[in-house]
Structure formats: structure tokens, C-alpha cells
KESE-184320 format. One record per residue (C-alpha): residue number from 0; y, x negated, z negated; residue in three letters. Coordinates in Angstrom, 1 decimal, padded with zeros to 4 digits. Layout:
KESE-184320
<r pos="NUM" y="Y" x="X" z="Z" code="ala"/>
...
end
This chain:
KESE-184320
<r pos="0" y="-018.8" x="030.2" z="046.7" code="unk"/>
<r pos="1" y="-018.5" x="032.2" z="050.4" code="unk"/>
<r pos="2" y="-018.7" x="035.7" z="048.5" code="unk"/>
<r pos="3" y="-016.7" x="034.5" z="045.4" code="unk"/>
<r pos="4" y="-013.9" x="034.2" z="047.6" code="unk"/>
<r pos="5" y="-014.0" x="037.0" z="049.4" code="unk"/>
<r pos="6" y="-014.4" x="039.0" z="046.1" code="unk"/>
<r pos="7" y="-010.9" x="037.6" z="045.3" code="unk"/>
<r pos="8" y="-009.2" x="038.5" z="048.3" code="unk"/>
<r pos="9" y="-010.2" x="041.6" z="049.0" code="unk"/>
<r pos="10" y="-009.1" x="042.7" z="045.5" code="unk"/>
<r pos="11" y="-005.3" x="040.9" z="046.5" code="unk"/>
<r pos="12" y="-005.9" x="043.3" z="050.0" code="unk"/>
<r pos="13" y="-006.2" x="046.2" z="047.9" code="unk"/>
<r pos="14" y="-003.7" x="045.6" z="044.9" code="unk"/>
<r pos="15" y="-000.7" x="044.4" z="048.1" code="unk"/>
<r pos="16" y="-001.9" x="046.8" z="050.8" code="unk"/>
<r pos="17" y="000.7" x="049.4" z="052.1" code="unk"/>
<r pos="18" y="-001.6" x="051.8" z="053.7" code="unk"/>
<r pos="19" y="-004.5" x="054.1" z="052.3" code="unk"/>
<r pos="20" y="-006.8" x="052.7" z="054.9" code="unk"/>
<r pos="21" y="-006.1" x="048.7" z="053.7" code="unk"/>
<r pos="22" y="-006.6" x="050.2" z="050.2" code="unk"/>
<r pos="23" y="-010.1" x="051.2" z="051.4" code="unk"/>
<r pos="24" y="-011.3" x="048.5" z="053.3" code="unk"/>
<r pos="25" y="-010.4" x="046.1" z="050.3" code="unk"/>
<r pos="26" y="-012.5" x="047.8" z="048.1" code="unk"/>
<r pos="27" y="-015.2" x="048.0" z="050.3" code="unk"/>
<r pos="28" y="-015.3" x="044.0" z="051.3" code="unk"/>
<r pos="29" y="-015.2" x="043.6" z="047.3" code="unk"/>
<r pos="30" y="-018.4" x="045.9" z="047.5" code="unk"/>
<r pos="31" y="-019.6" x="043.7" z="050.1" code="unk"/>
<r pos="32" y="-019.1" x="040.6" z="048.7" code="unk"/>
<r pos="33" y="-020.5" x="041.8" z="044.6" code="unk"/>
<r pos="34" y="-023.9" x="042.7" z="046.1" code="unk"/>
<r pos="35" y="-025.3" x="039.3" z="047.1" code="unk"/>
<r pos="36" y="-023.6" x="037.9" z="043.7" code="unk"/>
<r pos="37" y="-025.9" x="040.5" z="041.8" code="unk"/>
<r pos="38" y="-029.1" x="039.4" z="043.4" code="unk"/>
<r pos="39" y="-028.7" x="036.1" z="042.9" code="unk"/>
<r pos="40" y="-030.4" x="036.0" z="039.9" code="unk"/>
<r pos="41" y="-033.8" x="037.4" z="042.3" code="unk"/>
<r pos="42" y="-035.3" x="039.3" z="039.8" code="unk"/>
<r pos="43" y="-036.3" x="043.1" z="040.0" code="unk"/>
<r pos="44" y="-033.9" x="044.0" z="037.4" code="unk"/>
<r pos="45" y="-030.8" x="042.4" z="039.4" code="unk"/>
<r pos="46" y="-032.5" x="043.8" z="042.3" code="unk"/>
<r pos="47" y="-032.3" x="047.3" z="041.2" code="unk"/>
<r pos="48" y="-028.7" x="046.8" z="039.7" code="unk"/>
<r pos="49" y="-027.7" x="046.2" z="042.8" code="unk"/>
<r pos="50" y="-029.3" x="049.1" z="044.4" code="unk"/>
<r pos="51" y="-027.4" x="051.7" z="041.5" code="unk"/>
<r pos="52" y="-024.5" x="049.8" z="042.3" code="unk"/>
<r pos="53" y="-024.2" x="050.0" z="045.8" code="unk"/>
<r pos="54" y="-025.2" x="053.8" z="046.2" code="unk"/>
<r pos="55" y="-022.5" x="054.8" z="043.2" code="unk"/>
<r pos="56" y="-019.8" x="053.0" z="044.9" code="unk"/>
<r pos="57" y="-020.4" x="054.4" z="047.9" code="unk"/>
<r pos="58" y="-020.8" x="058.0" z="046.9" code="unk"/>
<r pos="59" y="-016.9" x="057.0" z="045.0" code="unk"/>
<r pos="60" y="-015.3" x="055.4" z="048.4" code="unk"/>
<r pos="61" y="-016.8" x="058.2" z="050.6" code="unk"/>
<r pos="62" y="-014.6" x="060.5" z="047.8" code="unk"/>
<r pos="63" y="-011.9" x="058.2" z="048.2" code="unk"/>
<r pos="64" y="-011.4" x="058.5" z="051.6" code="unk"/>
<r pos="65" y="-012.0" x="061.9" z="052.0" code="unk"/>
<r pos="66" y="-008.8" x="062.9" z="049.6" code="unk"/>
<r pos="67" y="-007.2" x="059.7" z="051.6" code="unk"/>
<r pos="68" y="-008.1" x="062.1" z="055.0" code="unk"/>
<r pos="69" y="-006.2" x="065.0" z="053.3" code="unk"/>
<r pos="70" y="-003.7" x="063.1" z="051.7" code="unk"/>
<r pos="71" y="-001.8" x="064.0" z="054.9" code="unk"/>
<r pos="72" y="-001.7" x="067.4" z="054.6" code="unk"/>
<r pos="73" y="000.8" x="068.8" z="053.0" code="unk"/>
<r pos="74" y="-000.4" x="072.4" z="052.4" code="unk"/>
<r pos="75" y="000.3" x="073.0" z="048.9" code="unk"/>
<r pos="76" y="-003.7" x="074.6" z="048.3" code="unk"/>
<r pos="77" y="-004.7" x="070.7" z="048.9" code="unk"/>
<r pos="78" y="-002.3" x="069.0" z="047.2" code="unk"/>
<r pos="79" y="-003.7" x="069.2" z="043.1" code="unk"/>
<r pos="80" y="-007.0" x="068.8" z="045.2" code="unk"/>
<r pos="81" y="-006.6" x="065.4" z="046.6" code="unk"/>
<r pos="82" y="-005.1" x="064.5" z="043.2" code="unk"/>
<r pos="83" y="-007.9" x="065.2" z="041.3" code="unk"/>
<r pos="84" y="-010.6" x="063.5" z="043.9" code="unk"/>
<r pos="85" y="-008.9" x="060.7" z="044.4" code="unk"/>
<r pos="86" y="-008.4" x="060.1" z="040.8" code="unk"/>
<r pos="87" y="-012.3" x="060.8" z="040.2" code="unk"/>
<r pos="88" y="-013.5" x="058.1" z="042.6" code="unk"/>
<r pos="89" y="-011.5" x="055.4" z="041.5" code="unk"/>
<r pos="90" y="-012.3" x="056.3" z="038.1" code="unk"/>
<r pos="91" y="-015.8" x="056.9" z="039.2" code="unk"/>
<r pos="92" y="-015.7" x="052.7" z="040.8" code="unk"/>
<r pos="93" y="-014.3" x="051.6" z="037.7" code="unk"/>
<r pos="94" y="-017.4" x="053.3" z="035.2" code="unk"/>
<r pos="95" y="-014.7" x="055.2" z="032.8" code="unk"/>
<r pos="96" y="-016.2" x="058.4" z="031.4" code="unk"/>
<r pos="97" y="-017.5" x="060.7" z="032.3" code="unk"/>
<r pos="98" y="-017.9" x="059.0" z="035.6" code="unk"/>
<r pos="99" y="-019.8" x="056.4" z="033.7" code="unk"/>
<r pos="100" y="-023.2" x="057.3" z="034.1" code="unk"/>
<r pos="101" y="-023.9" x="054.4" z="036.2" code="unk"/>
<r pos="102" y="-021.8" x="051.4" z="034.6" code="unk"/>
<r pos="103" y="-024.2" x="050.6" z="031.4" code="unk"/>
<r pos="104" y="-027.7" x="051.0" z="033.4" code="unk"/>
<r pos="105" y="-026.2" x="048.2" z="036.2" code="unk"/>
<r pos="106" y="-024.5" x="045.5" z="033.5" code="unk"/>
<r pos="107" y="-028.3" x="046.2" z="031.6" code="unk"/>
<r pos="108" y="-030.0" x="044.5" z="035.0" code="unk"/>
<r pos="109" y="-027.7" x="041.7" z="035.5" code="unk"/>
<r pos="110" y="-026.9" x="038.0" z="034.3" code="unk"/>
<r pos="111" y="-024.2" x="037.4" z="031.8" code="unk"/>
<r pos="112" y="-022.0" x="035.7" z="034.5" code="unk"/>
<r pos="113" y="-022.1" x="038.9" z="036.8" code="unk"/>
<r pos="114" y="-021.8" x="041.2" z="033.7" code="unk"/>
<r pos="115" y="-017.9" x="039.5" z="033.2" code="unk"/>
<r pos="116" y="-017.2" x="040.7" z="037.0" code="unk"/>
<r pos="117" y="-018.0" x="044.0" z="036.3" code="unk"/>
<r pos="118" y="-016.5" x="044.0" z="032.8" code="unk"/>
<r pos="119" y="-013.0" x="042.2" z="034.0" code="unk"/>
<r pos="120" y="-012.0" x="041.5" z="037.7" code="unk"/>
<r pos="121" y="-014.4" x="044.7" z="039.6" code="unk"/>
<r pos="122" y="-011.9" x="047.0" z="037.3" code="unk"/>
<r pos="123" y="-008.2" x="045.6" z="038.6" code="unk"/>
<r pos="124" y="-008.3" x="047.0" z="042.1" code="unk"/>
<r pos="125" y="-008.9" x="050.6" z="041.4" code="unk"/>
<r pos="126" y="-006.5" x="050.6" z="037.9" code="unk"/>
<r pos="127" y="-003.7" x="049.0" z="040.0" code="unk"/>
<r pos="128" y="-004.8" x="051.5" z="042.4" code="unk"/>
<r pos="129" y="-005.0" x="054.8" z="040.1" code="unk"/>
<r pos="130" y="-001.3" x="054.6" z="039.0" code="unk"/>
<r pos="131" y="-000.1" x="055.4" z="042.8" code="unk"/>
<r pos="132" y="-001.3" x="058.7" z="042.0" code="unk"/>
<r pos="133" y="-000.9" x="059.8" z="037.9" code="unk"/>
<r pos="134" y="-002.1" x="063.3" z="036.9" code="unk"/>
<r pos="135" y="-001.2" x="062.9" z="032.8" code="unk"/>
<r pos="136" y="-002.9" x="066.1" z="031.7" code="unk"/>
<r pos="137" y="-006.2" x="064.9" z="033.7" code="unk"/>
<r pos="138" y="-006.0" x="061.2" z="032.5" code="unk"/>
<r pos="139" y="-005.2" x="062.5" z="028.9" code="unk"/>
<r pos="140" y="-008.7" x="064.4" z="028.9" code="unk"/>
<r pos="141" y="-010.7" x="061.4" z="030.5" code="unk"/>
<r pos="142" y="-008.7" x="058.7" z="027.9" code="unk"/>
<r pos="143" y="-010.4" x="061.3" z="024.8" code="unk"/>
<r pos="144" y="-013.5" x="061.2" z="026.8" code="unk"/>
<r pos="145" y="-013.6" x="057.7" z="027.4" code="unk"/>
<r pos="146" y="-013.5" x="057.0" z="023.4" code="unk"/>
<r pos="147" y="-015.9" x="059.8" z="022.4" code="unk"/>
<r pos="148" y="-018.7" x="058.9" z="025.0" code="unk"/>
<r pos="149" y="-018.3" x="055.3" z="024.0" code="unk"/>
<r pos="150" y="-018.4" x="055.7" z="020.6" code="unk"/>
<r pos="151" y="-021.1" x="057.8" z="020.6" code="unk"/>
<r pos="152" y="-023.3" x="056.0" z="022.9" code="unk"/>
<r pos="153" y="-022.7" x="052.7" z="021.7" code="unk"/>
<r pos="154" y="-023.9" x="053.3" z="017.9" code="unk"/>
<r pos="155" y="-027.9" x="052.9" z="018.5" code="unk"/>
<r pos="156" y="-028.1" x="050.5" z="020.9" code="unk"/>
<r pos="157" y="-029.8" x="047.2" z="020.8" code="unk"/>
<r pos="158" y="-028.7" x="045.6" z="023.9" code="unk"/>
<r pos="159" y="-025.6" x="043.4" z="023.9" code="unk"/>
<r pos="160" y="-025.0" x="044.3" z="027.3" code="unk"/>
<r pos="161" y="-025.1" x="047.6" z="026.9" code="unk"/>
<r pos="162" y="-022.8" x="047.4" z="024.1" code="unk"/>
<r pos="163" y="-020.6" x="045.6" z="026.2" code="unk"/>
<r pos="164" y="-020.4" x="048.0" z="028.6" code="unk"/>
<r pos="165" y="-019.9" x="051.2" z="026.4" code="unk"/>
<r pos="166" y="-016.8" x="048.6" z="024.6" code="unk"/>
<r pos="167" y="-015.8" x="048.2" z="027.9" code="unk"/>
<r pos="168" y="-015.5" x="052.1" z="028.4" code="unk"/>
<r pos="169" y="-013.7" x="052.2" z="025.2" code="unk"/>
<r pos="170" y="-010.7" x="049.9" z="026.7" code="unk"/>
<r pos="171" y="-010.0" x="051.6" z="029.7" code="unk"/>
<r pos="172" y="-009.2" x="054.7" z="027.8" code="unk"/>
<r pos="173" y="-006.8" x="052.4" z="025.8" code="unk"/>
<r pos="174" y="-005.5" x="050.9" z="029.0" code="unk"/>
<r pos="175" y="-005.2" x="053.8" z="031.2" code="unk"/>
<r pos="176" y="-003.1" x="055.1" z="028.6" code="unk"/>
<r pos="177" y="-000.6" x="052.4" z="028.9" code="unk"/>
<r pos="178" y="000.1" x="054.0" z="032.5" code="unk"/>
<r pos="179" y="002.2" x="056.7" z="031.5" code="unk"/>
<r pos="180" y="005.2" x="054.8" z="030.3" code="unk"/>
<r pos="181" y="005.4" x="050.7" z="031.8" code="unk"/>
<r pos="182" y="003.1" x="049.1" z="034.1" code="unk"/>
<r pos="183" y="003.6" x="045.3" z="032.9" code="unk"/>
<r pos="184" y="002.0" x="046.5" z="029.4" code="unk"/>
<r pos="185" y="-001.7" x="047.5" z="031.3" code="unk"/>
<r pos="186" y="-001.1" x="043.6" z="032.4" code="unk"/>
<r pos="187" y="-000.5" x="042.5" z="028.8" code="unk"/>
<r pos="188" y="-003.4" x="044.5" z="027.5" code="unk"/>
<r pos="189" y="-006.0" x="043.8" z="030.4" code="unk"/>
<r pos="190" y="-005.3" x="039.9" z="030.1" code="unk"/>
<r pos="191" y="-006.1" x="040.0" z="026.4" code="unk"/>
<r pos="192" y="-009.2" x="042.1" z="027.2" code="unk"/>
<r pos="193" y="-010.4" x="040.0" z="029.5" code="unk"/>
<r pos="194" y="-009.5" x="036.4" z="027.5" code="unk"/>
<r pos="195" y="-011.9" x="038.1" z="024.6" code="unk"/>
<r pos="196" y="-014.8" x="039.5" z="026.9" code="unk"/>
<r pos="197" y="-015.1" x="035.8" z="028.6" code="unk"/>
<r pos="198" y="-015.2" x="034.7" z="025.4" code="unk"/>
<r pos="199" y="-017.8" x="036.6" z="024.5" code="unk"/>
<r pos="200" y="-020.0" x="036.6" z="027.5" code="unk"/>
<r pos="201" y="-019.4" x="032.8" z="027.7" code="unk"/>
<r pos="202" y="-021.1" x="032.3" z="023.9" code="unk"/>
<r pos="203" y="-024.2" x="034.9" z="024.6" code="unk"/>
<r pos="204" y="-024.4" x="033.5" z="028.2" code="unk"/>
<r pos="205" y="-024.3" x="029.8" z="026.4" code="unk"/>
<r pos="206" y="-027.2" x="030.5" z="024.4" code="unk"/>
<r pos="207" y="-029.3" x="033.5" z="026.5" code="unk"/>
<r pos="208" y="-028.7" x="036.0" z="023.7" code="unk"/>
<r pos="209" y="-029.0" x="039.9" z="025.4" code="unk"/>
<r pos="210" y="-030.1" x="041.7" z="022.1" code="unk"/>
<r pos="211" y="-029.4" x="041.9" z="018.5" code="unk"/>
<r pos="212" y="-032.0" x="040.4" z="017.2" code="unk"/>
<r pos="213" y="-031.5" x="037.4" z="018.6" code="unk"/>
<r pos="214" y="-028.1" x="037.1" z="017.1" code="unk"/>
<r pos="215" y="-029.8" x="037.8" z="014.2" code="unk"/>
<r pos="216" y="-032.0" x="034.3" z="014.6" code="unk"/>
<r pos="217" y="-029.0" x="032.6" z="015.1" code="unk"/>
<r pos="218" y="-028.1" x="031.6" z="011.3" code="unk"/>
<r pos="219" y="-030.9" x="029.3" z="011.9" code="unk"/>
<r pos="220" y="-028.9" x="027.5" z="014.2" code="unk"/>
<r pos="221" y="-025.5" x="027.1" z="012.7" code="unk"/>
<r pos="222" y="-023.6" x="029.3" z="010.5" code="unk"/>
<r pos="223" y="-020.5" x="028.6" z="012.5" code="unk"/>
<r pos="224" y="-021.6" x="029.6" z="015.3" code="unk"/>
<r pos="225" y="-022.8" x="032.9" z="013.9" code="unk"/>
<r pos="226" y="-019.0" x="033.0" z="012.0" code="unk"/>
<r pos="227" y="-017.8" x="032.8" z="015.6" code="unk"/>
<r pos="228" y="-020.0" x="035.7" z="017.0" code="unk"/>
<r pos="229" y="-018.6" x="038.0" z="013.8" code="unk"/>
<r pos="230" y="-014.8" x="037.4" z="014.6" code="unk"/>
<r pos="231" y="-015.4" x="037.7" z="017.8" code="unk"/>
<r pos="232" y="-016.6" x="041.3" z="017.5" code="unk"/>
<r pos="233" y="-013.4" x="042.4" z="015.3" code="unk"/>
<r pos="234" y="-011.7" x="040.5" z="017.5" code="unk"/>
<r pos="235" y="-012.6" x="042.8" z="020.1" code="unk"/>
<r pos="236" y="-012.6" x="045.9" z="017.7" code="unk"/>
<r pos="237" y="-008.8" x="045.0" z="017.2" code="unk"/>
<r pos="238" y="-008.7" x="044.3" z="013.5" code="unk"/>
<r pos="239" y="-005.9" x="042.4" z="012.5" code="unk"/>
<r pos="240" y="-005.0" x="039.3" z="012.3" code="unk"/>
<r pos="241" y="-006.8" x="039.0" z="015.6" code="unk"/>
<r pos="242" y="-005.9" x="038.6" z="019.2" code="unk"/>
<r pos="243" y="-007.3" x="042.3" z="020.4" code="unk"/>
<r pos="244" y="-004.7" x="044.1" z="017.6" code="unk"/>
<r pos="245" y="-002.0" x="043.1" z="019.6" code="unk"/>
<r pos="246" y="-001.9" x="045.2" z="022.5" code="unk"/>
<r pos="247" y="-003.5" x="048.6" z="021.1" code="unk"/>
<r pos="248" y="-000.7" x="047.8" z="018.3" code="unk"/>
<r pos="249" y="001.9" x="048.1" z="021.3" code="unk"/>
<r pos="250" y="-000.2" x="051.0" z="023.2" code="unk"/>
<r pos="251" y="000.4" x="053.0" z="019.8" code="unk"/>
<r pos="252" y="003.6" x="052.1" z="019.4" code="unk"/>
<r pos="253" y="004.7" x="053.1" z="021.9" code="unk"/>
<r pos="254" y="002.9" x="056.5" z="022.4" code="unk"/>
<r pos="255" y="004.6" x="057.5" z="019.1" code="unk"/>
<r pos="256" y="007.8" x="056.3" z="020.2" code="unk"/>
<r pos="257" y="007.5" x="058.4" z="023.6" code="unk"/>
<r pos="258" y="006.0" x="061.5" z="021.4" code="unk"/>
<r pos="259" y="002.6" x="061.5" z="022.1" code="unk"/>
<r pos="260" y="001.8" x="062.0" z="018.6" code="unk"/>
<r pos="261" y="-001.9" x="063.8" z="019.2" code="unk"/>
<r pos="262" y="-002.7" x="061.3" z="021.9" code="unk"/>
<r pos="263" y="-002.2" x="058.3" z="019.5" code="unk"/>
<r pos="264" y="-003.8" x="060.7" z="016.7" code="unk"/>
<r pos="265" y="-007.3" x="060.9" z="018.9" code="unk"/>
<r pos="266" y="-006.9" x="057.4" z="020.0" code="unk"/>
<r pos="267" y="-006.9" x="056.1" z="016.6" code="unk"/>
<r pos="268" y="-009.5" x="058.4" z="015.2" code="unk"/>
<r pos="269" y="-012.1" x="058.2" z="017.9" code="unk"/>
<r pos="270" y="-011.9" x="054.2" z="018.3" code="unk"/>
<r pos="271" y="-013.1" x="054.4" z="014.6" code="unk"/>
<r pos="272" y="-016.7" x="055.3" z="016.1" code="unk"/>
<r pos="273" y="-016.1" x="052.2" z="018.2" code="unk"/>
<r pos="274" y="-015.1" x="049.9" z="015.6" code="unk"/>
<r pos="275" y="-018.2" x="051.4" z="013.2" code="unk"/>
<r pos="276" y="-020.7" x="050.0" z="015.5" code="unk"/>
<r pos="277" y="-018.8" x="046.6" z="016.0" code="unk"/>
<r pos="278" y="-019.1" x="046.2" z="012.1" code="unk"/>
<r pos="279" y="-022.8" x="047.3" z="012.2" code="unk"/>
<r pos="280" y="-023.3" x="044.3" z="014.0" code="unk"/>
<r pos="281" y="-021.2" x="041.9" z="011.8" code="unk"/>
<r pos="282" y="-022.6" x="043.2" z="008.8" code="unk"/>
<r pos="283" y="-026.0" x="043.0" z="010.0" code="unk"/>
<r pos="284" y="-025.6" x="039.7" z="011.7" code="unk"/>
<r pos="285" y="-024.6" x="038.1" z="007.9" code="unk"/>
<r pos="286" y="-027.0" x="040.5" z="006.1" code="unk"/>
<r pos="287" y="-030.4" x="040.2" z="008.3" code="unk"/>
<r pos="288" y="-032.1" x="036.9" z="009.6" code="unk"/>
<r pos="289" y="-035.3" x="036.6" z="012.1" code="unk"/>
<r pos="290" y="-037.8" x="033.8" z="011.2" code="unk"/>
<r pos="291" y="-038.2" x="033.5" z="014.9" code="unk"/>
<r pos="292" y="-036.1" x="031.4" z="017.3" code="unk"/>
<r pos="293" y="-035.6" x="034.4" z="020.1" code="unk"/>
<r pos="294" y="-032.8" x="032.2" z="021.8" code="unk"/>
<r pos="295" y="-032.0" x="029.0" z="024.1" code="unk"/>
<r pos="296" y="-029.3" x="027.1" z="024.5" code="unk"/>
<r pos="297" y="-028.2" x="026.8" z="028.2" code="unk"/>
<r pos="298" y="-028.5" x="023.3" z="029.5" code="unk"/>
<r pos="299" y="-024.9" x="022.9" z="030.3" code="unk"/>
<r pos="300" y="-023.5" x="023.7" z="026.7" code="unk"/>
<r pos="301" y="-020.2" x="022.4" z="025.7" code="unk"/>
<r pos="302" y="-019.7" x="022.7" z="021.6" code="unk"/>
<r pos="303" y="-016.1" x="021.3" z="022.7" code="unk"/>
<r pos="304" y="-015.4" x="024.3" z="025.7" code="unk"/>
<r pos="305" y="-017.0" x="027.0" z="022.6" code="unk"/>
<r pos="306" y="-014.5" x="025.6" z="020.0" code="unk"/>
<r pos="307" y="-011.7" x="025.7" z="022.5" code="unk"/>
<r pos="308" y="-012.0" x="029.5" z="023.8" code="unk"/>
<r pos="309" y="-012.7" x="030.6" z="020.2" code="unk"/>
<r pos="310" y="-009.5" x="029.6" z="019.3" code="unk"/>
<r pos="311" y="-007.6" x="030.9" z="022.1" code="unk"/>
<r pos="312" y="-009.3" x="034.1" z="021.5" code="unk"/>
<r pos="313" y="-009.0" x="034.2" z="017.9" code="unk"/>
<r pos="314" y="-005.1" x="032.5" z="017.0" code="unk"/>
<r pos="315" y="-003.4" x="033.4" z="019.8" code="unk"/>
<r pos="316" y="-002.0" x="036.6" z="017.8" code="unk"/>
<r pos="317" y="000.8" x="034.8" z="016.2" code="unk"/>
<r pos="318" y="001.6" x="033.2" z="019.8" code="unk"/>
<r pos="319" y="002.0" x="036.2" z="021.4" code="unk"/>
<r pos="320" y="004.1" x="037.5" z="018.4" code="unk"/>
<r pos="321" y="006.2" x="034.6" z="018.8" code="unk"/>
<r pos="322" y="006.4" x="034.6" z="022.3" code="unk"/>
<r pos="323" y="007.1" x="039.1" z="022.7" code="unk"/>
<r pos="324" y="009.4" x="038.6" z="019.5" code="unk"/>
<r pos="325" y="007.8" x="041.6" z="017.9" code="unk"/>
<r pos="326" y="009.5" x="042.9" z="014.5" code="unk"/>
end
């Protein structure tokens, strides 16, 4: 509960810090404080998780306050410099691409539980962090990498927490996008994000799914459960009438509005490779059945807590239309 708590508040030291240097020692007491969570689980896997985790981060926060040191100087030969290293290691902390080399490898090793820190709350810091500093022709280029490299490497993979992950990747483009005109909407966007991905990690947490073909045994068990599992996935693919349309709906609306037309274009077009191997899945997951039972429901399951976040992640569309008063 100890580290729990510091991994709160040294994500509030970052986000309300006034200085660089309190900037940096948050994120390095949340770096502190995520380690012992990951090996908690005392296994090798976690183990060596933790071990990629700790020497990426390190390698990013030695960038970080390196173009922090230089940040002072005001020669104009440093100044694009700093820019563009500061904005790589905070991209680099939160796994976008093509910093992301390290992100899917560490949520593979961990526990469903840790795998929601990384996916949600380990990403706040260094967003809230990376608009102090906005490059637009540098984000632009990682937001079209982040899609590509997500879409790409997400098609063949078997592991839900890889998939996850590469999703994951997918919605920071999306939401470092929403940087370039108002901050509240990243809010908006990463609150939704993170409503569905609980969701999600809470129902393959529930019942110890980490691959497909244990979803795929999971007819067996209940069809609506498995119906949950399928609109969860275009829920998070952002098909309509769903939750997750809501805020890409806004992000595109409003890059069109603000003439961003080829941004929005790319976006649109690339998160097709995204939503392709979401639908895989679903189609699959009704298509294909395993005669063997590859899964176990956790001992603390709640059918009532599964019904309840299912719904919130699934009808709160016409809430939030109601409540944004969207025409």
C-alpha cells in the first residue's frame, strides 16, 4: 500500500512542480516506487520486466536531465537541441513509438493489475509533462509513427498483453494529437481510455486469460461473457455507438476544423490497421471455440462489479453526448 502511495504522489509532484528539477525527482520516486509493485508477483518473468523497465527509464531521465542542464542556455545552436531530447525521453518513459521498443516486452512479464499502471496512470506524468515543451512538426511524425508501428505489430500477435500494449501505442498518437489545440480534451480522451482499458484488464485479470486462445475456450463458459469481451474490443477500436468513438470523434473534429486535413487523413487511415486486428479477434472469438478449459476464474469474482463496469464502458456514449451537448 506504502509504494501505491508514493506512486500517486510523486505523479501529483511532477504534474504541480514549478521547477525542472521537481519535474525530475517526481518521475524518479514514481520509478522508485513501480519497481517493487512489478516484482511482487516473484516470478522470473516479473523479475526481468522489472529489470527492462528500470534500465529504459533510466537511460530516458538521464536524457531528461541532460536537455533540463541545457535548458539554461540560451545559445540559439542548443535551443531545437534541448527540444528534441527532452521531447524523446519523455516520449521514450511513456513507450510511444519509435521509442517503444521496450513497453510491449515489460507489460508481456507482468500481472494484469501492474499491466493497467503501465497502460493508464505510469503515462500521465510525462503527457502533462510533454506539452510544456510542443515541437508540432516532430510530434506530427511520431503521432504517424505511433499508428503505423502499432498497427503493424499488433496484427500477428497472440498475447493479450501484448496487444494491449501495441493498442496502447495506438492512443497516445491519438492523444498527443489533442495537444496542439486544448488541453482539457487530452483529459476527456485519456479518462475514456482509461475507463475502457480497466475494463478490460479487470475481465482478463477476473478470469487469468493472457492469450487468445483462451478467449477462445470461453464460450464454454457463458456466451455473455464472451459478448462482453467482443464489445469491449470495438469499444476500444472506437466503433460507434460505443464509449471509445467519442473522443477520437472530437480529436477529428477538431483537426479538420483547425485544418489539419492530412493529419486527420493518416490518422483515420492508419488506425484502420488497428481496428483490423481488434475485429480479428471478435470474429474469431464468435467463429473459433477450444474443447479445452485454458482459463480460471479468480477467487474474488464479482458477476455484479463485471456487469457494472461493462455498462459504464459500453452506454456511457449517450451520457457524454448529453452531458458535452454535441450536435
Amino acid at each position: 500500500m506504502m509504494f501505491y502511495m508514493t506512486l500517486i504522489l510523486s505523479s501529483m509532484i511532477s504534474i504541480s512542480a514549478n521547477s525542472w528539477l521537481s519535474m525530475w525527482i517526481g518521475l524518479e520516486i514514481n520509478l522508485l516506487s513501480i519497481i517493487p509493485l512489478m516484482n511482487s508477483s516473484k516470478n522470473m518473468m516479473s523479475s526481468e520486466s522489472s529489470i527492462k523497465y528500470f534500465i529504459t527509464q533510466v537511460f530516458a531521465s538521464s536524457m531528461l536531465m541532460f536537455a533540463i542542464i541545457y535548458m539554461y542556455n540560451q545559445s540559439y545552436n542548443f535551443i531545437n537541441l534541448n527540444s528534441f531530447i527532452y521531447m524523446s525521453a519523455l516520449l521514450t518513459k511513456m513507450g510511444a513509438a519509435p521509442f517503444h521498443f521496450w513497453f510491449p516486452e515489460v507489460i508481456e512479464g507482468l500481472n494484469w493489475l501492474n499491466s493497467m499502471i503501465l497502460l493508464t496512470w505510469q503515462k500521465i506524468a510525462p503527457m502533462i509533462m510533454l506539452t510544456y515543451n510542443l515541437n508540432i512538426n516532430f510530434l506530427t511524425i511520431i503521432i504517424i509513427l505511433c499508428m503505423l508501428i502499432s498497427g503493424i505489430m499488433g496484427i500477428n500477435q497472440i498475447s493479450l498483453r501484448k496487444i494491449m500494449a501495441y493498442s496502447s501505442i495506438n492512443h497516445m498518437g491519438w492523444m498527443i494529437s489533442t495537444f496542439f489545440f486544448i488541453e482539457t480534451m487530452w483529459i476527456y480522451y485519456f479518462m475514456i481510455y482509461t475507463i475502457i482499458t480497466i475494463n478490460l484488464s479487470f475481465m482478463f485479470m477476473k478470469f487469468n486469460i493472457f492469450y487468445l486462445n483462451q478467449l477462445y475456450s470461453i464460450l464454454k463458459e457463458n456466451i455473455f461473457i464472451k459478448l462482453f469481451f467482443i464489445l469491449n474490443f470495438m469499444n476500444l477500436g472506437g466503433l460507434p455507438p460505443f464509449l471509445g468513438f467519442l473522443p477520437k470523434w472530437i480529436t477529428v473534429q477538431t483537426l479538420i476544423i483547425n485544418k489539419f486535413y492530412i493529419l486527420s487523413f493518416f490518422m483515420m487511415i492508419l488506425t484502420l490497421l488497428t481496428l483490423y486486428f481488434y475485429m480479428r479477434i471478435t470474429f474469431s472469438t464468435i467463429l473459433l471455440s477450444s474443447n479445452e478449459i485454458f482459463f480460471t476464474k479468480s477467487p474474488t469474482f464479482n458477476l455484479f462489479s463485471l456487469i457494472l463496469f461493462n455498462f459504464i464502458s459500453l452506454s456511457s456514449l449517450i451520457l457524454c453526448t448529453m452531458i458535452f451537448n454535441l450536435t
